[in-house]
N, C-alpha and C positions, 0 to 999 in steps of 0.2 A: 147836198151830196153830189160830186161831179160822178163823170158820166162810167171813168174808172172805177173809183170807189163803190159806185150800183154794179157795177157790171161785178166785181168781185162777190160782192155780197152775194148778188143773183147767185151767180157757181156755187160759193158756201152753204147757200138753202138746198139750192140743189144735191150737194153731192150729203146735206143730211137728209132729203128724203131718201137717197139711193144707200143710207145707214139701215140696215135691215134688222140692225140689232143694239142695242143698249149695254149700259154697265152688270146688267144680267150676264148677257149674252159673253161678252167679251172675259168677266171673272169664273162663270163658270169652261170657260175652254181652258184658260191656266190651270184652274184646280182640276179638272182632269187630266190635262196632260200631265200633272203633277203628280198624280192617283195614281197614271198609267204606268210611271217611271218608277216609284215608289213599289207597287206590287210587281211588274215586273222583275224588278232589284232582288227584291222577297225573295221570288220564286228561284230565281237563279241562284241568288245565295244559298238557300237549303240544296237546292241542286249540286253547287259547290262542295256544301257541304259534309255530303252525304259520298261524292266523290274522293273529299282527301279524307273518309273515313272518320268521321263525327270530329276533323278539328284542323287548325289553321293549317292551309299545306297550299298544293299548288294552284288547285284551278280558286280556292278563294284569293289568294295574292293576285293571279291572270283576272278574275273578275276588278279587283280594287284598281288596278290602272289605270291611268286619265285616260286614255282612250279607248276601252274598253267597258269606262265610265261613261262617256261621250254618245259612244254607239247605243247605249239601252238608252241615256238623253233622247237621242235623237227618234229611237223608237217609240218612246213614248211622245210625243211631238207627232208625230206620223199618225201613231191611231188617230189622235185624238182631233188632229185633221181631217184625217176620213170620218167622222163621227160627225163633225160640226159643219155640215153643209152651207153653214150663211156665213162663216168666219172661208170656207175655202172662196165662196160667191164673193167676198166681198175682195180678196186676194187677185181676184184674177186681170184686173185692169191692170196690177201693180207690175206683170212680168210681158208687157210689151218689149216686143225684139225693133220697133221700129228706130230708138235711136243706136242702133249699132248702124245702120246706114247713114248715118249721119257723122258728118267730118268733124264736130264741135265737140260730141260727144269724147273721143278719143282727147282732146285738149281738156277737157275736164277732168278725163281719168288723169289726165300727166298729170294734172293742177294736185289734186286731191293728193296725188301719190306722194307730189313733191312736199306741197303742206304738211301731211302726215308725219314724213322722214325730218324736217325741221323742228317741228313741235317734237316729236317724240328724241332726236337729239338733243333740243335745250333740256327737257325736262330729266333727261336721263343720265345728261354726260357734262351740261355746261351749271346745270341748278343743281341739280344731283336731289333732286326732289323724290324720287324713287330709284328702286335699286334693278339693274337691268337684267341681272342676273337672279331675280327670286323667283321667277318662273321656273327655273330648275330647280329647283325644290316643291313650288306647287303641283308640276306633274309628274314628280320624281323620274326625271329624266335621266338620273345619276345610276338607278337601278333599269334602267330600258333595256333589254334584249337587245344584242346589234345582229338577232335572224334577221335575215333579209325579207321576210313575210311580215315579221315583223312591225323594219321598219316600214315598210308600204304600207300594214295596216293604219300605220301612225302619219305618216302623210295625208293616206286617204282623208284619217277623220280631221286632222286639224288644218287642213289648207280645202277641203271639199266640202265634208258633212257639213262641220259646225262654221263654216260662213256662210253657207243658202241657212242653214234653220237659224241664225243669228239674225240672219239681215229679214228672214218673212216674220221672227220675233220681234226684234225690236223696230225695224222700219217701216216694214209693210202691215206688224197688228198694233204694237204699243204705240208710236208716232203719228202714223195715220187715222188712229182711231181718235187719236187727241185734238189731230190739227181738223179731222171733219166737224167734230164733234163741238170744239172750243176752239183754238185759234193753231198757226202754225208755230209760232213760240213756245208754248203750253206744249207742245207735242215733241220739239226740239230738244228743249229744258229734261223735262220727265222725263223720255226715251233714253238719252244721253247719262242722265246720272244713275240713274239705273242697268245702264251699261256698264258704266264706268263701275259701280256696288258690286257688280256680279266677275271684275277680273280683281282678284283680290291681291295687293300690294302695286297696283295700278291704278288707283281709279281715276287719277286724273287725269292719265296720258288718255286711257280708256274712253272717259268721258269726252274728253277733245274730239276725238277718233270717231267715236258715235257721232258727234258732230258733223264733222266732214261728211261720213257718211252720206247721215241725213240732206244738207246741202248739194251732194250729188243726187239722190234719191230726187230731192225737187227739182236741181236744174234738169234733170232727162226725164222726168216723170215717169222712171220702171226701175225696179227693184236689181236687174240685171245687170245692172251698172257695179254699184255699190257690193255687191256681190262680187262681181270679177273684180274691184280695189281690195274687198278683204280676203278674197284668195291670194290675190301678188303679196299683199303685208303680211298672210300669215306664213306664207310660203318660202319667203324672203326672212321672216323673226326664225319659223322653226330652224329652217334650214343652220341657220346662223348657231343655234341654240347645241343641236347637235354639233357642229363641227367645231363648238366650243370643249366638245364634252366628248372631242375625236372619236365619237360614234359613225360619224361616215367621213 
């Protein structure tokens, strides 16, 4: 074995002794979060419920919105952060600010940006492999309130909330937990298609996309990279999305 090769290894052992936690550890903070989201939902829907007078009216349609959906997501995500002490411990090397001082780091976000907007053109506009337009149906964008509280709420959550709890979900627990654990492939791989599973009539561009991500996430080694790429992209899709749909 050269001198490379050991010296990787070394880091690898290393950063599994500094793994504080196992396939226990890591399955059970999903299926809480999962509990969390799931009983808060509950709650709020009787809550709903008992507001539009025992039956479908307004504040249950206001609860079913994708971002309104998004927000109890992301709350339940949050507890269950604060609950799991060695899943936050283990997060915290992930959101280094050191490569934002660094001049390379911005060349990587152009890369990644550029990459993203090619892959997701051929895929959408020259292969026609997906439909670009089914996301307005997914978050029924068609029936969106154009209040102006509104739509902030709906930027807030889809260009802010859901890419930090996206990128410390998929990059910084499902990825990282894989590439310490087993290798950085195995953690690419998984991470990525399971991105890609969870945007539904997307999954490929999706999966790509996780990719990148992840790629950026290694070359600057913090989480805040990756993050600020999938604010520009989603900020840059919504935006688009609305002014397809002359909401703004």
């Amino acid at each position: 074995m050269d001198e490379t090769a050991l010296n990787k290894e070394n880091e690898r052992n290393a950063r599994k002794e500094n793994l504080k936690f196992g396939w226990g550890g890591i399955i059970g903070f999903f299926l809480s979060y999962l509990g969390f989201v799931l009983v808060i939902g509950f709650i709020l829907g009787i809550v709903a419920i008992i507001l539009d007078g025992g039956m479908e009216g307004y504040y249950t349609n206001l609860l079913m919105q994708s971002h309104y959906t998004l927000i109890l997501d992301a709350l339940g995500f949050v507890i269950a952060l604060l609950l799991f002490k060695k899943v936050r411990n283990f997060l915290k090397s992930a959101f280094s600010l050191k490569p934002l001082k660094k001049g390379k780091t911005y060349l990587y976000l152009l890369l990644a940006l550029i990459s993203n907007y090619i892959v997701q053109f051929l895929i959408l506009n020259v292969f026609k492999w997906e439909e670009g337009g089914s996301q307005i149906d997914t978050f029924g964008l068609e029936s969106l309130s154009d209040h102006w509280f509104n739509i902030l709420l709906f930027y807030f959550t889809f260009t802010l909330l859901t890419p930090i709890k996206e990128e410390i979900m998929f990059r910084g627990l499902a990825h990282k937990f894989l590439d310490v654990k087993y290798s950085f492939w195995i953690g690419l791989i998984v991470s990525a298609v399971i991105f890609g599973a969870l945007h539904p009539g997307h999954f490929l561009s999706a999966m790509i996309m996780g990719m990148i991500f992840v790629g950026l996430y290694r070359l600057t080694k913090s989480l805040v990279v990756p993050i600020m790429l999938h604010i520009i992209w989603n900020l840059y899709a919504i935006t688009g999305m609305l002014a397809m749909l002359e909401i703004i």
